[in-house]
Backbone and ligand atoms as CSV (ligand in chain L), in Angstrom:
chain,resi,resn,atom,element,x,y,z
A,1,UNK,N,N,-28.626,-11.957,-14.741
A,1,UNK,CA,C,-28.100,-10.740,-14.112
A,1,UNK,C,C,-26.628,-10.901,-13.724
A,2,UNK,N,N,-26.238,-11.890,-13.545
A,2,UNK,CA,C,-25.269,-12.293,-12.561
A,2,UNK,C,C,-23.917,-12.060,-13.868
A,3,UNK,N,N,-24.514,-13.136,-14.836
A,3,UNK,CA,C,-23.442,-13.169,-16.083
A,3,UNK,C,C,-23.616,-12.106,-16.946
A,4,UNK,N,N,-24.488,-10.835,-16.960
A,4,UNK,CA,C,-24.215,-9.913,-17.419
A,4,UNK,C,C,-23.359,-8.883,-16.623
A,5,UNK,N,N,-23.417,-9.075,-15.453
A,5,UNK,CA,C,-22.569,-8.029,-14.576
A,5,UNK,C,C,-20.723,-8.932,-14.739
A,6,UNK,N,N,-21.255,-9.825,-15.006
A,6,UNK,CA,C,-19.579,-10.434,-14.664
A,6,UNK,C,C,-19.180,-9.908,-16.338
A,7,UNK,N,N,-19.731,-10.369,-17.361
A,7,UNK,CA,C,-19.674,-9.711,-18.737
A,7,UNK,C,C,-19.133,-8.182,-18.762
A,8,UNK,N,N,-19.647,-7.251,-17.889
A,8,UNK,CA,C,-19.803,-5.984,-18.005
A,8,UNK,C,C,-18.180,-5.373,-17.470
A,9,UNK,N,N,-18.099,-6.175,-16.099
A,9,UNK,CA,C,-16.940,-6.059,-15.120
A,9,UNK,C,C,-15.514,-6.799,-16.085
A,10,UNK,N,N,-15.577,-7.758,-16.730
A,10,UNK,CA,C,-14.562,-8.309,-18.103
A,10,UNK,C,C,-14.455,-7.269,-18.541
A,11,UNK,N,N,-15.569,-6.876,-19.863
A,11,UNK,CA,C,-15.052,-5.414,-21.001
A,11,UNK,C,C,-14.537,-4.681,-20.320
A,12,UNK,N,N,-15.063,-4.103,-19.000
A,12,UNK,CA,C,-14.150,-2.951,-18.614
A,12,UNK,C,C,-12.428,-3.147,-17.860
A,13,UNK,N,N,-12.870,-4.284,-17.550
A,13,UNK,CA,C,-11.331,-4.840,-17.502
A,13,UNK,C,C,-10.493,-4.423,-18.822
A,14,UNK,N,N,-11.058,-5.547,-19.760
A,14,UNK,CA,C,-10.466,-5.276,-21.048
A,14,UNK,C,C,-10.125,-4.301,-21.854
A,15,UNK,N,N,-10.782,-2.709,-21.275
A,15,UNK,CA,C,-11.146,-1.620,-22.298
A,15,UNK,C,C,-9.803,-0.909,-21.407
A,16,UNK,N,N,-10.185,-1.347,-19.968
A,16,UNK,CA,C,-8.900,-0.072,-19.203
A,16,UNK,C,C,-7.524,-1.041,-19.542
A,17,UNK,N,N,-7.255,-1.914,-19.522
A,17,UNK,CA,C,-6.123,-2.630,-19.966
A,17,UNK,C,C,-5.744,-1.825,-21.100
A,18,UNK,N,N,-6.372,-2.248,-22.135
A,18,UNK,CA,C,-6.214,-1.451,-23.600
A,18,UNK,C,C,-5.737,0.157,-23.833
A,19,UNK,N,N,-6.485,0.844,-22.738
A,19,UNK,CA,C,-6.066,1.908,-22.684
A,19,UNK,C,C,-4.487,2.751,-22.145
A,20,UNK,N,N,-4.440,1.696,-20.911
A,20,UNK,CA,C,-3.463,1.874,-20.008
A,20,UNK,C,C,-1.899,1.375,-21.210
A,21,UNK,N,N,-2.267,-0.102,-21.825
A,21,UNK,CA,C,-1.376,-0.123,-22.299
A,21,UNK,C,C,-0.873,0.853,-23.822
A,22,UNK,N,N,-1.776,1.594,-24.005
A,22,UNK,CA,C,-1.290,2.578,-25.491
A,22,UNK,C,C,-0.803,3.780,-24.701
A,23,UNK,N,N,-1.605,3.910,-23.386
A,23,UNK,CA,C,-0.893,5.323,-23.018
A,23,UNK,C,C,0.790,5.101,-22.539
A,24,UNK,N,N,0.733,3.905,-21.708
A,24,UNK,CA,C,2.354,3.669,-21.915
A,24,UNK,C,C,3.165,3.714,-23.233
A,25,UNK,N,N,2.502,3.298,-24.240
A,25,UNK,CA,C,3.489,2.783,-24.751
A,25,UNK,C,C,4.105,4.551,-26.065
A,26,UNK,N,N,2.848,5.461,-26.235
A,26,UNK,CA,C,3.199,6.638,-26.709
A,26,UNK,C,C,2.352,7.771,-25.604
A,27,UNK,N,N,2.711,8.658,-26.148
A,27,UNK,CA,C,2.043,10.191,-25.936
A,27,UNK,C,C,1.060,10.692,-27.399
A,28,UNK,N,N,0.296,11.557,-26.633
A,28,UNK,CA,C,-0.299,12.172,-28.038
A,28,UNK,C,C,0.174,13.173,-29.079
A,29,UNK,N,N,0.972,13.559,-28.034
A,29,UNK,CA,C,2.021,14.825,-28.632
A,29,UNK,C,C,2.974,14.874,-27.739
A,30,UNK,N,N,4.395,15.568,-28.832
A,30,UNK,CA,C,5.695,15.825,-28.533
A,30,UNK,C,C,5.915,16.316,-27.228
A,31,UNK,N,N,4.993,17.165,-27.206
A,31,UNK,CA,C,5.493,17.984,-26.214
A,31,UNK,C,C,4.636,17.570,-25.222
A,32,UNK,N,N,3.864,16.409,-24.854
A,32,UNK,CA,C,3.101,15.867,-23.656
A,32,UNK,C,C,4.988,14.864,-23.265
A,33,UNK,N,N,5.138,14.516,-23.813
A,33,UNK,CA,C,6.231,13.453,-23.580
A,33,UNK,C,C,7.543,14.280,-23.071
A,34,UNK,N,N,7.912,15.511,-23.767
A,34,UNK,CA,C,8.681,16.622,-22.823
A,34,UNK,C,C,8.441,16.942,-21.484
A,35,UNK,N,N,7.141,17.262,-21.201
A,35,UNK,CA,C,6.636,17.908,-19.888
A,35,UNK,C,C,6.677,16.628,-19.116
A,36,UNK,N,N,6.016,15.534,-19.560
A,36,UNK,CA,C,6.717,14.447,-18.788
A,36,UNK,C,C,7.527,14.141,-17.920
A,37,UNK,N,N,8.400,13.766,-19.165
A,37,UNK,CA,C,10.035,13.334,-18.578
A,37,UNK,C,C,10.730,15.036,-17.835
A,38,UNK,N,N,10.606,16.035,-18.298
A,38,UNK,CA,C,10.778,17.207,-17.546
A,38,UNK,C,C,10.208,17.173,-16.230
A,39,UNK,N,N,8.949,16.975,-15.766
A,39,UNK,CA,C,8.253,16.863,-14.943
A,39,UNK,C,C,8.642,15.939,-13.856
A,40,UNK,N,N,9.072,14.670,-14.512
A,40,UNK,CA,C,9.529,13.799,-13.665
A,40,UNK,C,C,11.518,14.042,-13.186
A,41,UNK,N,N,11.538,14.563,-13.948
A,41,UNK,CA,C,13.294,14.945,-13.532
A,41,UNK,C,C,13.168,16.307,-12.837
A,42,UNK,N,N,12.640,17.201,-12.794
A,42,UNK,CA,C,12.254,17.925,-11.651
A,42,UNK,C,C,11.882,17.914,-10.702
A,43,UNK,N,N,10.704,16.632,-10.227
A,43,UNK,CA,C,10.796,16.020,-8.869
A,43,UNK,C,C,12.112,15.646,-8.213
A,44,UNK,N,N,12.145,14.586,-9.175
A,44,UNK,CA,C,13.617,13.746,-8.643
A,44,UNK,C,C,14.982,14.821,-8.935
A,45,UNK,N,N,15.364,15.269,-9.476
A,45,UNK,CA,C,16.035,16.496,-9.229
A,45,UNK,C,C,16.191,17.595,-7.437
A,46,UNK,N,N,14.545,17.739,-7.097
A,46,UNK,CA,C,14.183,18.344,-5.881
A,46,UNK,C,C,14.813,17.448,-4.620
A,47,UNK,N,N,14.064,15.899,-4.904
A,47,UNK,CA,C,14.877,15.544,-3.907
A,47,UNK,C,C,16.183,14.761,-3.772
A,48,UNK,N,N,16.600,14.572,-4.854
A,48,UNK,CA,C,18.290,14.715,-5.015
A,48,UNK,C,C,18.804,15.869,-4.531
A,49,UNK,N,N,18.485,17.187,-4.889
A,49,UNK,CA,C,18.937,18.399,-4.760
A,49,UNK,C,C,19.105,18.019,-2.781
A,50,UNK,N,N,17.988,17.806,-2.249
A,50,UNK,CA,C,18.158,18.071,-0.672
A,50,UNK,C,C,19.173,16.704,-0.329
A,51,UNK,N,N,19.204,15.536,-0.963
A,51,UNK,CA,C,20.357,14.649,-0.308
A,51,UNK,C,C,21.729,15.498,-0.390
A,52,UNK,N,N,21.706,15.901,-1.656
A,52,UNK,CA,C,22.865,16.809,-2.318
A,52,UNK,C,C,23.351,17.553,-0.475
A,53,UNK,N,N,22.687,18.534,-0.526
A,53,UNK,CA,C,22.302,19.599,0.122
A,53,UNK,C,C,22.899,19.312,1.799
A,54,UNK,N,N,22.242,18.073,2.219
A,54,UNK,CA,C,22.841,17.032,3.313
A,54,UNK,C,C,23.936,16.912,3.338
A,55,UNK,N,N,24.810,16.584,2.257
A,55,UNK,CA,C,25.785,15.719,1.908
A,55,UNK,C,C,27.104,16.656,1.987
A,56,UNK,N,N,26.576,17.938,1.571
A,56,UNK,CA,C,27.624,18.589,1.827
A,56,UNK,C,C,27.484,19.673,2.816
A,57,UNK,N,N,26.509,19.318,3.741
A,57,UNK,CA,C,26.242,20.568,5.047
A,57,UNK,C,C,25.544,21.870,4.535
A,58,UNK,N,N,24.963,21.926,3.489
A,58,UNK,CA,C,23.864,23.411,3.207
A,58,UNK,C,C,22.730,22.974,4.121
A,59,UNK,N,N,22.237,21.816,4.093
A,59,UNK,CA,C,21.106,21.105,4.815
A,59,UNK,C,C,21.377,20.366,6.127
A,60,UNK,N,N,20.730,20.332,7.517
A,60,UNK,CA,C,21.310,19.941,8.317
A,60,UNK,C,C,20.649,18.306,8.437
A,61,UNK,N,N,21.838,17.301,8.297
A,61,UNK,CA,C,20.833,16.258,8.844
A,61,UNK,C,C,19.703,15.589,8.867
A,62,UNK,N,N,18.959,14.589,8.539
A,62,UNK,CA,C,17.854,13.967,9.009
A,62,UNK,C,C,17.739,13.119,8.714
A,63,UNK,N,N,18.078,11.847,9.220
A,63,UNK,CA,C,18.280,10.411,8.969
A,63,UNK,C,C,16.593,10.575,7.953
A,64,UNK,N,N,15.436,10.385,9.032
A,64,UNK,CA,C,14.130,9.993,8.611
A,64,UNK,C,C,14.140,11.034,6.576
A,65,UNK,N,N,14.549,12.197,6.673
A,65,UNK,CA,C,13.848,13.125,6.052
A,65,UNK,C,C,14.696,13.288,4.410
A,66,UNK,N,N,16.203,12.231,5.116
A,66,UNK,CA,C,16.909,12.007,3.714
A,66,UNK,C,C,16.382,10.489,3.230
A,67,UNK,N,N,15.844,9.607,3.833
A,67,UNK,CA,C,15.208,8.418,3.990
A,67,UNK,C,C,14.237,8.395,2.671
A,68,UNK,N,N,13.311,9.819,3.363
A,68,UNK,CA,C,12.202,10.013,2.328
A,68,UNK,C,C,12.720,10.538,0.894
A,69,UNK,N,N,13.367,11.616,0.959
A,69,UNK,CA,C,13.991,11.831,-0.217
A,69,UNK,C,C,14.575,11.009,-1.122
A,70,UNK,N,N,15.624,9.931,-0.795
A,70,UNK,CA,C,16.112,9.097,-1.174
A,70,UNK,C,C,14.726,8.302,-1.559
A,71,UNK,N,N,13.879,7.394,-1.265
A,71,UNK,CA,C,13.152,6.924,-1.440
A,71,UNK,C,C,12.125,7.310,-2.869
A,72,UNK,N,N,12.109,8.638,-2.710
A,72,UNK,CA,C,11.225,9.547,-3.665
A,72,UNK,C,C,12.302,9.742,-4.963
A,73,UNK,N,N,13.585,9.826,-4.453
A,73,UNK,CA,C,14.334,9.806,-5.615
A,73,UNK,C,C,14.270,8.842,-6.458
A,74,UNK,N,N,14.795,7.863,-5.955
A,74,UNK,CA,C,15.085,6.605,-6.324
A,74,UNK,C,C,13.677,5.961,-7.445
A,75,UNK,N,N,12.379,6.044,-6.802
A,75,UNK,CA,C,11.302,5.819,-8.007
A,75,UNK,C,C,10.980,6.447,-8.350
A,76,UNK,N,N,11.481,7.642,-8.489
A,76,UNK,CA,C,10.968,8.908,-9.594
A,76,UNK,C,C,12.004,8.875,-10.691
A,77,UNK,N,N,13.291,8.275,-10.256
A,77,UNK,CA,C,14.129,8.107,-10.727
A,77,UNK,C,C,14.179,7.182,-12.627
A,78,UNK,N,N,13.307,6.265,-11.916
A,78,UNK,CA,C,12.351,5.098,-13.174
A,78,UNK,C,C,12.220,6.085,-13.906
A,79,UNK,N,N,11.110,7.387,-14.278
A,79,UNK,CA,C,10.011,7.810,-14.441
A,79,UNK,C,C,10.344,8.418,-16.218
A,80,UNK,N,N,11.239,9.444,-15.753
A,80,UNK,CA,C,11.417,10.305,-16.708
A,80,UNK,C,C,12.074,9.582,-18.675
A,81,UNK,N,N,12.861,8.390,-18.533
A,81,UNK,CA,C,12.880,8.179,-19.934
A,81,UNK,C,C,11.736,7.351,-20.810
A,82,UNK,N,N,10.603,7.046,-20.161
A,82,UNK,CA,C,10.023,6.451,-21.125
A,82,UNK,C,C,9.539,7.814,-22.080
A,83,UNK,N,N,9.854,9.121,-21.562
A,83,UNK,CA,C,9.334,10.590,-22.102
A,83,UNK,C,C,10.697,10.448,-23.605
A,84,UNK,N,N,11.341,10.152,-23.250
A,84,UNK,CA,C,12.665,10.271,-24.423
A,84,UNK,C,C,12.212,9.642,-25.823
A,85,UNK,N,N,11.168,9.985,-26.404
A,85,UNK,CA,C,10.649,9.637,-27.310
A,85,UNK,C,C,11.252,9.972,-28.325
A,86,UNK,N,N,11.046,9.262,-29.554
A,86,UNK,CA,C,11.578,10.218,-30.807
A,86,UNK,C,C,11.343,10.896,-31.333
A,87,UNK,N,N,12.273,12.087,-32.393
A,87,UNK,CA,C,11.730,13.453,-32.683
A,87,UNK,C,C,11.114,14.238,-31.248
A,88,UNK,N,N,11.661,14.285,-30.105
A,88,UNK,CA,C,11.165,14.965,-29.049
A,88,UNK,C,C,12.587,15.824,-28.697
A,89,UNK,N,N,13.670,15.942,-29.441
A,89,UNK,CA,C,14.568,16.326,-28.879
A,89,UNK,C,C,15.112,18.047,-29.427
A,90,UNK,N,N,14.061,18.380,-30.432
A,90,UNK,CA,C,14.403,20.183,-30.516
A,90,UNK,C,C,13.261,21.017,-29.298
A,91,UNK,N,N,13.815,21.969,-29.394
A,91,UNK,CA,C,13.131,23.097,-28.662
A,91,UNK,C,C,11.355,22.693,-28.553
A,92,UNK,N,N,10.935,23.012,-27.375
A,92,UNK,CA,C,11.201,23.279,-26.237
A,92,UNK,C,C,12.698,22.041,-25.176
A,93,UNK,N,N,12.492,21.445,-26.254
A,93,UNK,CA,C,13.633,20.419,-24.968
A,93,UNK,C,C,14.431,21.124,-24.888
A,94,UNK,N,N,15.209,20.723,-23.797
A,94,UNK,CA,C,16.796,21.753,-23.512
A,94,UNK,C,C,18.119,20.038,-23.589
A,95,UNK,N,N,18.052,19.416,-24.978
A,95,UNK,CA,C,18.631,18.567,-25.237
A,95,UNK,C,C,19.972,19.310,-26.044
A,96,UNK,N,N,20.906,18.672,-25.625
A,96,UNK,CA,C,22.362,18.971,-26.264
A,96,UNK,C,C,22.506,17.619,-27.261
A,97,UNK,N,N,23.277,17.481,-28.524
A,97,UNK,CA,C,24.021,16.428,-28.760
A,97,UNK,C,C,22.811,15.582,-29.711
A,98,UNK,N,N,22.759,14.551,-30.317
A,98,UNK,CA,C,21.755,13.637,-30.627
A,98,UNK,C,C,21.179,12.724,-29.870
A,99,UNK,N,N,20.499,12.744,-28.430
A,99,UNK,CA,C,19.823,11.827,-28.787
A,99,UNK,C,C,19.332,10.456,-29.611
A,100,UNK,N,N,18.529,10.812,-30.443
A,100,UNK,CA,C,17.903,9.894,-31.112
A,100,UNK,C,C,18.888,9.383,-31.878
A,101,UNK,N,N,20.159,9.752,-32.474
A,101,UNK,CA,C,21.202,8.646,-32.957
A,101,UNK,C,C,21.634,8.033,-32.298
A,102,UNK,N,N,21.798,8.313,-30.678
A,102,UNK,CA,C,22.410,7.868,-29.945
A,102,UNK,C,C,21.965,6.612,-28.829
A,103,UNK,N,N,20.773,6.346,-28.805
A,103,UNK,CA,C,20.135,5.907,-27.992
A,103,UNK,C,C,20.479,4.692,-27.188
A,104,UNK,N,N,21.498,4.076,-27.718
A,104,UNK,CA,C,21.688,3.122,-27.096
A,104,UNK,C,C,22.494,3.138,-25.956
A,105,UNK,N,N,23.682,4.954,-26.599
A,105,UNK,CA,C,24.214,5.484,-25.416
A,105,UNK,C,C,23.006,5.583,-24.151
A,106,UNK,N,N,22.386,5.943,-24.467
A,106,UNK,CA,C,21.804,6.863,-23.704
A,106,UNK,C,C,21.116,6.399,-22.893
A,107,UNK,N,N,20.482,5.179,-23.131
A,107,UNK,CA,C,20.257,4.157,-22.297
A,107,UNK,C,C,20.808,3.689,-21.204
A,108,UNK,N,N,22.271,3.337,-21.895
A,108,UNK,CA,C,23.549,3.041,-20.541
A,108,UNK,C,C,23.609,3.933,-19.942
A,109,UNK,N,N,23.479,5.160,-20.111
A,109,UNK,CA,C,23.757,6.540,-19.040
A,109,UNK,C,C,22.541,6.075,-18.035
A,110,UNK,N,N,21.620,6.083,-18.792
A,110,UNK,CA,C,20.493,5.954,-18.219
A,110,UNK,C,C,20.330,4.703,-17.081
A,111,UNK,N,N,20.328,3.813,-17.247
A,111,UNK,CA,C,20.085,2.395,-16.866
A,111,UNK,C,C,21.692,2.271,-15.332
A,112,UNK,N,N,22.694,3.297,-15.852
A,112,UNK,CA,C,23.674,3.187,-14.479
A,112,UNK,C,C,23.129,3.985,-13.449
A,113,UNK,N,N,22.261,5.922,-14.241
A,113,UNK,CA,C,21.898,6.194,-12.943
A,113,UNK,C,C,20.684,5.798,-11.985
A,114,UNK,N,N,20.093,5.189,-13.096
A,114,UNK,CA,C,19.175,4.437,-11.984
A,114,UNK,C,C,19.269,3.423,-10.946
A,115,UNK,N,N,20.529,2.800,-11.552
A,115,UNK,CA,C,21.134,1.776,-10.647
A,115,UNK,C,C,21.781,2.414,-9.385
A,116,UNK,N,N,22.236,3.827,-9.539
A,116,UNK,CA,C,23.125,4.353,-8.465
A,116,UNK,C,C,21.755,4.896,-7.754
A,117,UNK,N,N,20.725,5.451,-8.667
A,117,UNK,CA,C,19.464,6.296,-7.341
A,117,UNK,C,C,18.711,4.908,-6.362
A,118,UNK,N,N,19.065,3.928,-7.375
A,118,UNK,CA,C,18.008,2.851,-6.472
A,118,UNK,C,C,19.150,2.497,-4.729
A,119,UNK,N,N,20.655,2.622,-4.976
A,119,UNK,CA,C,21.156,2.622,-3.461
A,119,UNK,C,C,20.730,3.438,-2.743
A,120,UNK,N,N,20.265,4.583,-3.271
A,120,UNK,CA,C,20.041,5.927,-2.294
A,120,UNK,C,C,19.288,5.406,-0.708
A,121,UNK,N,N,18.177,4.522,-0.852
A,121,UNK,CA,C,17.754,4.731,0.201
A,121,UNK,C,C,18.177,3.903,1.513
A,122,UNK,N,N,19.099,2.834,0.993
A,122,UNK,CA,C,20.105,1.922,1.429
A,122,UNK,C,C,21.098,3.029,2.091
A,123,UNK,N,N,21.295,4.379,1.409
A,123,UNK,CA,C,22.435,4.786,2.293
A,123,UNK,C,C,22.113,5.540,2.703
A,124,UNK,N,N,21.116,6.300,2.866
A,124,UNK,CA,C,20.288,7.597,4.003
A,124,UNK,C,C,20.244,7.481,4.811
A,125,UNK,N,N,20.149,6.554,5.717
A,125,UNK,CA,C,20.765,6.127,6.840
A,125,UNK,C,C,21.449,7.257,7.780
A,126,UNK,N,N,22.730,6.973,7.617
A,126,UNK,CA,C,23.765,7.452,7.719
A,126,UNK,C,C,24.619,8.475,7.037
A,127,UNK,N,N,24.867,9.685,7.597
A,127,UNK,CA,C,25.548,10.670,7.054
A,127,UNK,C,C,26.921,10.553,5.748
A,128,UNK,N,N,27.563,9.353,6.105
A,128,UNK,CA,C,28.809,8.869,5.271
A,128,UNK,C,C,28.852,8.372,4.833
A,129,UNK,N,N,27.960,7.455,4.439
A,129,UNK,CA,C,27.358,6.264,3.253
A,129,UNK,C,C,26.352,7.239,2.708
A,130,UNK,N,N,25.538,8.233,3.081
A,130,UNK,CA,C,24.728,8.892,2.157
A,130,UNK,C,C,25.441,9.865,1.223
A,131,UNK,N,N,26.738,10.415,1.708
A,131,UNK,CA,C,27.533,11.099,1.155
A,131,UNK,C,C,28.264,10.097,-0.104
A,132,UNK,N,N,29.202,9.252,0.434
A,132,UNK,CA,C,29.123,8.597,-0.622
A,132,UNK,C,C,28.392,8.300,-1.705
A,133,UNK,N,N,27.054,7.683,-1.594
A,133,UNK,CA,C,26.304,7.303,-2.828
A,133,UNK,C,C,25.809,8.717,-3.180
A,134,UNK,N,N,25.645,9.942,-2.656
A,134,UNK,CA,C,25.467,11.098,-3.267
A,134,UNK,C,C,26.327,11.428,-4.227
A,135,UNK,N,N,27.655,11.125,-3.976
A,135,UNK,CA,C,28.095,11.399,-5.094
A,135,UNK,C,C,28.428,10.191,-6.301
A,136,UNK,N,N,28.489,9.256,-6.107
A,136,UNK,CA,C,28.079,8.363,-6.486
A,136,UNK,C,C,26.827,8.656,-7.957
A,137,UNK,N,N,25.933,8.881,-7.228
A,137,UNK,CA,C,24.672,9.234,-8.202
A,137,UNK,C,C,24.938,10.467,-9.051
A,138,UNK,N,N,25.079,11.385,-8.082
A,138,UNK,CA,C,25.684,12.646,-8.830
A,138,UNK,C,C,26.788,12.237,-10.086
A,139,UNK,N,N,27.550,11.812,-9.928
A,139,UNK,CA,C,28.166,11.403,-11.213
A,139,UNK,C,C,27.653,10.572,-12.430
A,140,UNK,N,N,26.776,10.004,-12.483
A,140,UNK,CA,C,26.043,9.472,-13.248
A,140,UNK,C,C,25.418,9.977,-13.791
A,141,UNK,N,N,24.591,11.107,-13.114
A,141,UNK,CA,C,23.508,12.143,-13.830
A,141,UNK,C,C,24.401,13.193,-14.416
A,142,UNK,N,N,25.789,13.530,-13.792
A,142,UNK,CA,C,26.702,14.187,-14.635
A,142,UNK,C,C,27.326,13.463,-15.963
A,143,UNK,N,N,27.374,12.151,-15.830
A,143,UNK,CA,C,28.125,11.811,-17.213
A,143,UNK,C,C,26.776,11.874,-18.403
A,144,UNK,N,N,25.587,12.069,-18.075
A,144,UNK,CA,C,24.754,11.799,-19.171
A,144,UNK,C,C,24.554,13.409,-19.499
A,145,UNK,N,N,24.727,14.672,-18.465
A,145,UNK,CA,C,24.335,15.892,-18.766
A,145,UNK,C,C,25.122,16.433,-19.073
A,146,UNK,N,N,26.590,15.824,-19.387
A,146,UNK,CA,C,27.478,16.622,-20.038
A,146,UNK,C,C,27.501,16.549,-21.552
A,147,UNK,N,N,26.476,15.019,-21.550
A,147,UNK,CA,C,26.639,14.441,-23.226
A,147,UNK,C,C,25.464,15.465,-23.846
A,148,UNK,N,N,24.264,15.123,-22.944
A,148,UNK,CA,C,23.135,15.484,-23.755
A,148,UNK,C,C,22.134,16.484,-23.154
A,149,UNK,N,N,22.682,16.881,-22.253
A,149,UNK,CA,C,21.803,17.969,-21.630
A,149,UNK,C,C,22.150,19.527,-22.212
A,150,UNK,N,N,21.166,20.328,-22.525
A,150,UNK,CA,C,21.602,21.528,-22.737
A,150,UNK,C,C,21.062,22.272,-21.031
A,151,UNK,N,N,22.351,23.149,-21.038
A,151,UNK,CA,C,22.226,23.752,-19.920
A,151,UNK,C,C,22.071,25.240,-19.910
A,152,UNK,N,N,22.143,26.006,-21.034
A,152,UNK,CA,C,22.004,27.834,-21.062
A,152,UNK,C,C,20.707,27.749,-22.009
L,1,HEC,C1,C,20.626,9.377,-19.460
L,1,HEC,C2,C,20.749,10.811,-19.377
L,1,HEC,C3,C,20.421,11.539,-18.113
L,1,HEC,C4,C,20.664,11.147,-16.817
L,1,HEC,C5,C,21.306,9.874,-16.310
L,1,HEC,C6,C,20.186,12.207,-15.981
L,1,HEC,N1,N,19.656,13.219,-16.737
L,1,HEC,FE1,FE,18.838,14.937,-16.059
L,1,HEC,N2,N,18.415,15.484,-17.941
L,1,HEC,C7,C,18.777,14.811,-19.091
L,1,HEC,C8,C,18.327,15.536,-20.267
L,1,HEC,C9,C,18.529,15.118,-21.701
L,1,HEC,C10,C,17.645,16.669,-19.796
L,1,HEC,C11,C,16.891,17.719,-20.630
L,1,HEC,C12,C,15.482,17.124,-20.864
L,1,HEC,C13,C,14.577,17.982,-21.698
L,1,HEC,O1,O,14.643,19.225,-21.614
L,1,HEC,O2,O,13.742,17.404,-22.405
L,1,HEC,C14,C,17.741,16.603,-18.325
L,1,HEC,C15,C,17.181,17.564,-17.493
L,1,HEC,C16,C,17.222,17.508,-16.122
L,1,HEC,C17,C,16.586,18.472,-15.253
L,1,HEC,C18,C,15.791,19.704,-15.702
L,1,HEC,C19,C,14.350,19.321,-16.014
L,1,HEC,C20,C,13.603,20.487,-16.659
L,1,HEC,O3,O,12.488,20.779,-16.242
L,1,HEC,O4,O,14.112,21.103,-17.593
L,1,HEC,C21,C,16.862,18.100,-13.963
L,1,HEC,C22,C,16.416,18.783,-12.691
L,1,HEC,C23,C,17.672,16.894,-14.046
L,1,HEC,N3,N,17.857,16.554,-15.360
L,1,HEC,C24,C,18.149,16.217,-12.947
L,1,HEC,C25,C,18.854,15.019,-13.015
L,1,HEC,C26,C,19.404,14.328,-11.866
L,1,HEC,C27,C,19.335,14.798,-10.433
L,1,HEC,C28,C,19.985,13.186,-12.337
L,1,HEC,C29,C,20.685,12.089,-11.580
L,1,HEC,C30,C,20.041,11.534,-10.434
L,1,HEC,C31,C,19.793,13.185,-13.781
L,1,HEC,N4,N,19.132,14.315,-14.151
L,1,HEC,C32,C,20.235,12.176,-14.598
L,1,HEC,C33,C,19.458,13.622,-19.141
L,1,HEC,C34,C,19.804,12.852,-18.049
């Protein structure tokens, strides 16, 4: 009994491993991998938008409440390019530019703003260090959406 339950508790180890690692590694379809990475840059977008928002006085203040934001930014921040799949970049995407020739750009765009969202919560803190790395970040997500983002 004992070594069939430990047997049983292995395969399913082994079966959700297996699974977990194919769902990382593709999507089933194009457009699961759009809604994705869309999905996930719309979070993190939301609460960028309110550091934003802080940073320049539309929003009043809140050490704790830019804390969280920042925080939520910052690992949501991870989220959205493993969606940048290939052949994912016509309509419905709202992609400008190539992509998929480009990728190695796109990476570096990629790989700096994550480096700038991961200070975020290091500088929420404080009103003038959050301003700073607000824009800070903000420019990063601007140098990649001027390349490859479609915006109309
Ligand atoms: C490496 C490139 C890159 C960086 C860096 C980047 N973005 Fe984007 N972003 C894109 C592209 C490309 C799209 C369009 C994606 C699509 O439609 O498939 C997009 C779309 C979006 C959207 C719209 C999502 C939707 O539902 O259509 C938001 C919001 C957004 N980005 C916010 C941000 C913010 C905030 C940052 C910086 C913290 C950022 N992005 C950094 C490339 C980037």
């Amino acid at each position: 009994m004992k070594i069939q339950t430990t047997v049983l508790t292995t395969l399913a180890l082994v079966a959700g491993l297996a699974v977990t690692t194919v769902s990382f590694a593709q999507f089933a379809k194009t457009e699961d991998a759009i809604k994705y990475r869309q999905s996930a840059l719309t979070v993190m977008g939301t609460h960028f938008g309110r550091l934003a928002g802080m940073a320049r006085g539309a929003i009043p203040y809140d050490a704790a409440k830019a804390q969280e934001s920042a925080r939520i930014a910052a690992t949501v921040g991870h989220l959205p390019w493993e969606g940048f799949v290939a052949n994912s970049f016509a309509a419905p995407a709202k992609v400008k530019g190539d992509i998929g020739a480009n990728m190695a750009d796109f990476k570096a765009l990629q790989e700096k703003a994550e480096a700038e969202l991961d200070k975020l919560p290091g500088a929420a803190g404080n009103l003038d260090s959050l301003k700073a790395q607000v824009g800070a970040t903000g420019g990063a997500c601007k140098n990649c959406h001027d390349k490859y983002r479609q915006t109309n």
